[in-house]
C-alpha positions in Angstrom: 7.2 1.7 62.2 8.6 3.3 65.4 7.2 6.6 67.2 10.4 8.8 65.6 9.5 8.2 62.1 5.4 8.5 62.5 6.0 12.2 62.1 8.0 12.1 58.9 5.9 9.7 57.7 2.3 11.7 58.5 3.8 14.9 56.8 5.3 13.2 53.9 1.5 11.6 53.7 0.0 15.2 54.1 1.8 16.9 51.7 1.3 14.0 49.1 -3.3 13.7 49.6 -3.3 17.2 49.2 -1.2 18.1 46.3 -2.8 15.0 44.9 -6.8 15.4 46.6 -8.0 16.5 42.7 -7.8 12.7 41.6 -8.9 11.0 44.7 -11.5 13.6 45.7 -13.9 13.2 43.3 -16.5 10.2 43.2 -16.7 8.8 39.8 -20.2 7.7 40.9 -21.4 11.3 41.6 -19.7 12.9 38.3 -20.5 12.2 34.9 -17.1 13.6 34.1 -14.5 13.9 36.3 -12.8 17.4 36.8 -9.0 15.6 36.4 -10.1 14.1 33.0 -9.6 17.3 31.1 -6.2 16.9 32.5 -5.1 13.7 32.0 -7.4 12.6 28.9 -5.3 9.7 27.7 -5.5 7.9 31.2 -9.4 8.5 31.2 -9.7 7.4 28.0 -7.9 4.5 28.3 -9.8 3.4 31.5 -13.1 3.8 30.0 -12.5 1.4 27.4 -12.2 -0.6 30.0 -14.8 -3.5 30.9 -16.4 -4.4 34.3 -14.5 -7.5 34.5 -11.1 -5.8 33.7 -12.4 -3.5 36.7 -13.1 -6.6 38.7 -9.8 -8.4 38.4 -7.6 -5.6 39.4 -9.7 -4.1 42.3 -7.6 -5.1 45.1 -4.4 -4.5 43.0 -4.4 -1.4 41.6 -1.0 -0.6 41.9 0.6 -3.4 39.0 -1.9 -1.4 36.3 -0.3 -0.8 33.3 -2.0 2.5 32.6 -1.2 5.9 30.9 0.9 8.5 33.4 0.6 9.8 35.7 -0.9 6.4 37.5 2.6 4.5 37.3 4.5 6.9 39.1 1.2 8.0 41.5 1.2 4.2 42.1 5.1 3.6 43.5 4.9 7.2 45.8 1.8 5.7 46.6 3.0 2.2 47.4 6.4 3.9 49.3 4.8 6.4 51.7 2.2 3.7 52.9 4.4 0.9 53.7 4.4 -0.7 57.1 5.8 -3.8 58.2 4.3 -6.9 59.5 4.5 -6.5 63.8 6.8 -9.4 65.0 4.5 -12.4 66.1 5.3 -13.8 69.1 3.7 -17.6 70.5 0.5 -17.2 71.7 -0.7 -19.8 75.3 -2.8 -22.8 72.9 -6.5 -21.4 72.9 -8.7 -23.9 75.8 -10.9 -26.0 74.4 -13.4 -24.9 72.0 -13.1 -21.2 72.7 -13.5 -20.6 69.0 -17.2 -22.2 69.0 -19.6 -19.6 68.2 -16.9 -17.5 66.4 -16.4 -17.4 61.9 -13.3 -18.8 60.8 -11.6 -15.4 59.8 -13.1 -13.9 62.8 -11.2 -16.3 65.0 -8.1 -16.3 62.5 -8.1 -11.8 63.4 -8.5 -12.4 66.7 -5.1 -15.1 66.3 -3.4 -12.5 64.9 -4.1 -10.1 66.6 -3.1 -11.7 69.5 0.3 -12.7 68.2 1.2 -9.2 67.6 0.8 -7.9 71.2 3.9 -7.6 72.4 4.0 -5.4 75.9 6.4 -4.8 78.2 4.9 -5.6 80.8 2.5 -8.6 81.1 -1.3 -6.9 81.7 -3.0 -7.6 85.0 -6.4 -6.8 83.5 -7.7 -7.0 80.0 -10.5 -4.3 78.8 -12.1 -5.7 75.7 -13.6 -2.5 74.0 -16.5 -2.8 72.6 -16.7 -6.4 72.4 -19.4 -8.0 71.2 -19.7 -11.6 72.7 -15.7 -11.1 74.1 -13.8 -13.7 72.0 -10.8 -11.3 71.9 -10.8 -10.8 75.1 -11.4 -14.3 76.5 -8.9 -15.2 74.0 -6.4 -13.2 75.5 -6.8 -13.9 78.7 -4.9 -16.4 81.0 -4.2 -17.6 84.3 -3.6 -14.8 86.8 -5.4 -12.5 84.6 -9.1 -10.8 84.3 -11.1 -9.5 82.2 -13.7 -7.0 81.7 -15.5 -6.3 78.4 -17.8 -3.6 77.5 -20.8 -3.7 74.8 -24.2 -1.8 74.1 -26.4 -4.4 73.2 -27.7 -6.3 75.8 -27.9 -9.8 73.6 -24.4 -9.5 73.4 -23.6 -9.2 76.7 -25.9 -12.1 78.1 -24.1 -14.5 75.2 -20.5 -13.4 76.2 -21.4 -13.9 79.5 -22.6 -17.1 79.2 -19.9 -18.3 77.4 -17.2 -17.1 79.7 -18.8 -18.2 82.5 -19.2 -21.5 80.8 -15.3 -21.9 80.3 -15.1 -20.8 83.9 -13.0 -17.6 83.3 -12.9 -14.6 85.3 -14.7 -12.0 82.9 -17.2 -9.8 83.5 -19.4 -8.5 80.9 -21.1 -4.8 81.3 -23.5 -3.2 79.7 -21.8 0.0 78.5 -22.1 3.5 76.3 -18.5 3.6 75.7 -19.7 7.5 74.1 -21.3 8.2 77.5 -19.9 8.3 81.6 -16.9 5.5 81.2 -14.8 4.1 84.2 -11.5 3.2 82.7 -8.4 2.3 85.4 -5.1 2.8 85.3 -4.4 -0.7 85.7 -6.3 -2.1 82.7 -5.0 -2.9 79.3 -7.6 -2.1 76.7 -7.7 -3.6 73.3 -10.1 -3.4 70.6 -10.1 -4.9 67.7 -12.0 -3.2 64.6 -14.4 -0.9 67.0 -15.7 2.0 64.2 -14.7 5.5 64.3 -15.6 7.7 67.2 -15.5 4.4 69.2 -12.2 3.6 69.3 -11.3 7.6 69.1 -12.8 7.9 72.2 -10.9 5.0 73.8 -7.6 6.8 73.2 -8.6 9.6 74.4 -10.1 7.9 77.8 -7.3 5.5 78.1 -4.5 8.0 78.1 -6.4 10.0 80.2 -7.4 7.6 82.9 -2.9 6.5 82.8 -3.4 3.4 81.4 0.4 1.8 80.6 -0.1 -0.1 77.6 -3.2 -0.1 74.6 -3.4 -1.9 71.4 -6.1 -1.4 68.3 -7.0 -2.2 65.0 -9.1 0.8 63.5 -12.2 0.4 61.8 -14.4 2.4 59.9 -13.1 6.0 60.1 -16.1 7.4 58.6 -18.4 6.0 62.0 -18.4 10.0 63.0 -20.9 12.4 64.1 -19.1 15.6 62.9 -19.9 16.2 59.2 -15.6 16.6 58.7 -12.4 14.6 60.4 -11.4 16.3 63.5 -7.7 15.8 64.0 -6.2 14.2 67.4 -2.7 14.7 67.1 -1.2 18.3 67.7 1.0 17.4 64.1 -2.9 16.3 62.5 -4.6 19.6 63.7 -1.8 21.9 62.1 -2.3 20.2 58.4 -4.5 21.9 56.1 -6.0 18.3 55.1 -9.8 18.9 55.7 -11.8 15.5 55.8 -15.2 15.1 54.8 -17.3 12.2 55.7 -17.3 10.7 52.4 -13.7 11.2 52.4 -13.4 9.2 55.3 -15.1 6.1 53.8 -12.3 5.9 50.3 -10.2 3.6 52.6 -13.2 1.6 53.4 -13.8 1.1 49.3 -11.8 -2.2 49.3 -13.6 -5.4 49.6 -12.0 -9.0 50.0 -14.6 -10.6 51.4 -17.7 -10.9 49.1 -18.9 -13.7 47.2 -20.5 -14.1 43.6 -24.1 -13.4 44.7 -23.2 -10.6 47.0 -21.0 -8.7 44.4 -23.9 -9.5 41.7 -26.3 -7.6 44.0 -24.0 -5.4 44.7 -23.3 -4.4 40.8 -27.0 -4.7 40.1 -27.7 -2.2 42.8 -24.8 0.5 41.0 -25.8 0.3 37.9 -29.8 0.7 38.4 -28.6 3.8 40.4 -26.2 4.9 37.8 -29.5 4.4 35.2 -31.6 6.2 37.7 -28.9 8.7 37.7 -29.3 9.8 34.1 -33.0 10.0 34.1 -33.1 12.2 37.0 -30.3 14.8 35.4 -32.9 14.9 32.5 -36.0 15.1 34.0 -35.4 17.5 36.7 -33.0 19.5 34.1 -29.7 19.8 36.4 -27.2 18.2 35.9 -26.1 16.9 39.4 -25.9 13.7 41.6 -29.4 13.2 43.4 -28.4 11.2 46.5 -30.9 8.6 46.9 -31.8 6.4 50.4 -30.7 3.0 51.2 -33.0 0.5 49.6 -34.0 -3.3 50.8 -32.7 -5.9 48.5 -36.4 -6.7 47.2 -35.7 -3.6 45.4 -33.9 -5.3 42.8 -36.5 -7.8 42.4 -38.6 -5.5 40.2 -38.4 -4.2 37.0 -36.5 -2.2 35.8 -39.1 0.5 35.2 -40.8 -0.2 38.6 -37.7 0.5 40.3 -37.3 3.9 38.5 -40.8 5.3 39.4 -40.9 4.2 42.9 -37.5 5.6 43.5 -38.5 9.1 41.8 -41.8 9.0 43.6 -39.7 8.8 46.7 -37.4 12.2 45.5 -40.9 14.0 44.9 -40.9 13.7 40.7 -42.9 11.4 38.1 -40.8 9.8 35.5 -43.7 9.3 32.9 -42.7 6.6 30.0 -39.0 6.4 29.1 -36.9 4.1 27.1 -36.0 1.3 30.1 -34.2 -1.0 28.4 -32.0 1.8 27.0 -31.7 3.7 30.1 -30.9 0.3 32.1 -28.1 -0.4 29.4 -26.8 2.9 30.4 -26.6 2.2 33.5 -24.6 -1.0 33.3 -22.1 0.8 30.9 -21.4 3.8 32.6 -20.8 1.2 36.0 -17.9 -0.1 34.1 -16.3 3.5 33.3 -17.2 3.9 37.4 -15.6 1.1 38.6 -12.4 1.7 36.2 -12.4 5.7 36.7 -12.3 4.2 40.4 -9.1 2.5 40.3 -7.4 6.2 40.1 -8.8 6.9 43.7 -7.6 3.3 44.9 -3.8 4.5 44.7 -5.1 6.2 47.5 -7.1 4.1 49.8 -4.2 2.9 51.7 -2.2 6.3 52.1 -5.3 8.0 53.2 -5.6 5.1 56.2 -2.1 5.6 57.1 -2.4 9.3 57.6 -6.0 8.7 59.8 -3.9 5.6 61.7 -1.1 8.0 62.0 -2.7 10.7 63.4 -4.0 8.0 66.1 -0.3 7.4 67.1 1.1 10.8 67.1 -2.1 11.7 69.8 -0.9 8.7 72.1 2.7 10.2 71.3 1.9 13.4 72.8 0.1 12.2 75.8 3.2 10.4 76.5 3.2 6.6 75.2 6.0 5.1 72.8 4.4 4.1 70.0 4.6 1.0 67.5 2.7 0.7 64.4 2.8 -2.3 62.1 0.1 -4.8 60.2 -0.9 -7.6 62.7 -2.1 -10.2 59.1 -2.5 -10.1 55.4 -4.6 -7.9 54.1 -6.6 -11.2 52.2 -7.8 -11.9 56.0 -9.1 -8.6 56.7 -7.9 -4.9 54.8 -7.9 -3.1 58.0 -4.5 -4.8 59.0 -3.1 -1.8 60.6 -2.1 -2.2 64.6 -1.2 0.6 67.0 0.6 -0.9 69.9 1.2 2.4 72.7 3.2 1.7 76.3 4.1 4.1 78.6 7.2 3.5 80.4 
């Protein structure tokens, strides 16, 4: 997608989340009943019929669903206004030899593409790896004629990186950096940074086009890594919508998952539906019938009984639970995590137009501070979800 139709595109996305914010809004986990079932009760029925396995299989394909309206014809506007070609790959230099120790497989197969899909006018002098952990994008990148520098917070980081660029002899140097606090960014560098969260990368745009860089490339990364409680818009187009983001709104594109294996998504359930369980004992006990949020627990957790679980976690919200039926209340918990995790498949027709309007507001800031702007998916979404690159060069 080229800089003259990310502005259609953003307004067309604006005007679609909020006509449509009453379906995608609402957390089926937080609501017994959902404030757009009244309206559309054949499409909530029909999905709570539904088991967790029927949930399961269509997750990461909502779209093909062959549900009662209005989900078909939510689904194709849906599927239209978020489409986004793949960026053009063009040969990277071969990788030197063993680079890619130390790194996973798909972490090394992102930073591949990622790398393929640059595609500047000008060849950078100077890489700045944002945020960058041990630096395997960066060192990646990098080659003859070239430096690098590459900043990170955690000191572990930066001794590894440094010790394995050092080891491939390569011109990198690896700083110890608040990228939130003072930053030095030059004009001459080229910064890149592949899946840095939130206010991180935000505030590389910001610093980058102000310091006159020429050329920038990112992949976003978890857009609800903010301090403000709501989304604040970058682009003069974002600020004038009426769109307000909370944080929890932020986090619905984060919602898909490709990556987890049997035991992780068996905690993971396990975890929902004791909380889901917990859920309806606490509307009864305390008498209000509302979502209690609850803290993050430790795995061990779900080691205990069922009961066990329940009284700890109510001693830690300030109530006793006294006896109760368990096994019931457990049961309940498991069933309503099916209606959950179907009711959920609604706000999924949304995930992806909800990250084009934040990655779109990105690119119409860097259009306004003067870059041309390209915006495309740099792999498959079954190597990583957050496949959306914005390429920026000044002339």
């Amino acid at each position: 997608m080229l800089a003259r139709d990310v502005e259609a595109r953003f307004e067309a996305l604006d005007a679609f989340l909020i006509e449509q914010q009453g379906l995608w809004r609402p957390r089926p986990f937080t609501h017994l009943q959902l404030p757009w079932e009244t309206q559309h009760p054949e499409l909530a029925q029909w999905l709570r019929q539904r088991s967790l396995a029927d949930a399961e299989r269509c997750h990461n394909h909502p779209y093909d669903l062959p549900a009662p309206a209005p989900f078909a014809p939510l689904a194709a506007q849906a599927l239209q206004l978020s489409a986004v070609d793949r960026l053009p790959a063009h040969a990277l230099a071969p990788a030197r030899h063993r680079l890619n120790v130390d790194v996973p497989g798909r972490k090394w197969q992102q930073i591949e593409a990622f790398g393929t899909a640059l595609n500047f006018a000008e060849t950078p002098t100077h890489w700045l790896d944002w945020c960058a952990g041990k630096g395997h994008l960066g060192r990646r990148l990098l080659q003859p004629g070239q430096q690098l520098t590459c900043f990170e917070y955690d000191p572990a980081l930066i001794a590894s990186g440094q010790a394995l660029s050092d080891h491939h002899g390569l011109p990198a140097a690896h700083r110890l950096q608040d990228v939130m606090a003072d930053v030095s960014i030059r004009a001459d560098h080229t910064p890149v940074a592949l899946h840095a969260c939130g206010d991180l990368h935000v505030r590389l745009l910001q610093l980058a086009s102000a310091a006159g860089c020429k050329q920038l490339a990112l992949a976003p990364c978890c857009y609800n890594r903010i301090s403000a409680d709501h989304y604040q818009a970058l682009s003069r187009v974002g600020r004038a919508s009426r769109l307000q983001l909370s944080v929890d709104d932020l986090g619905l594109p984060l919602s898909e998952t490709v990556t987890a294996g049997n035991r992780v998504r068996q905690q993971r359930d396990t975890s929902m539906a004791r909380r889901l369980g917990f859920d309806l004992l606490q509307r009864q006990l305390r008498g209000r019938d509302e979502y209690l949020p609850t803290p993050s627990l430790p795995a061990h957790w779900l080691d205990k009984p069922f009961a066990d679980y329940c009284r700890e976690l109510a001693s830690l919200k300030g109530f006793s639970t006294g006896e109760q039926a368990w096994a019931a209340l457990e049961a309940h918990g498991w069933r309503r995590l099916a209606h959950v995790r179907n009711l959920e498949l609604v706000r999924a027709l949304f995930r992806r137009p909800l990250e084009m309007w934040l990655v779109l507001d990105r690119a119409l800031f860097l259009a306004d501070q003067g870059y041309n702007v390209e915006i495309g998916r740099f792999c498959e979404p079954t190597l990583t979800p957050r496949n959306l690159m914005v390429l920026a060069e000044r002339d």
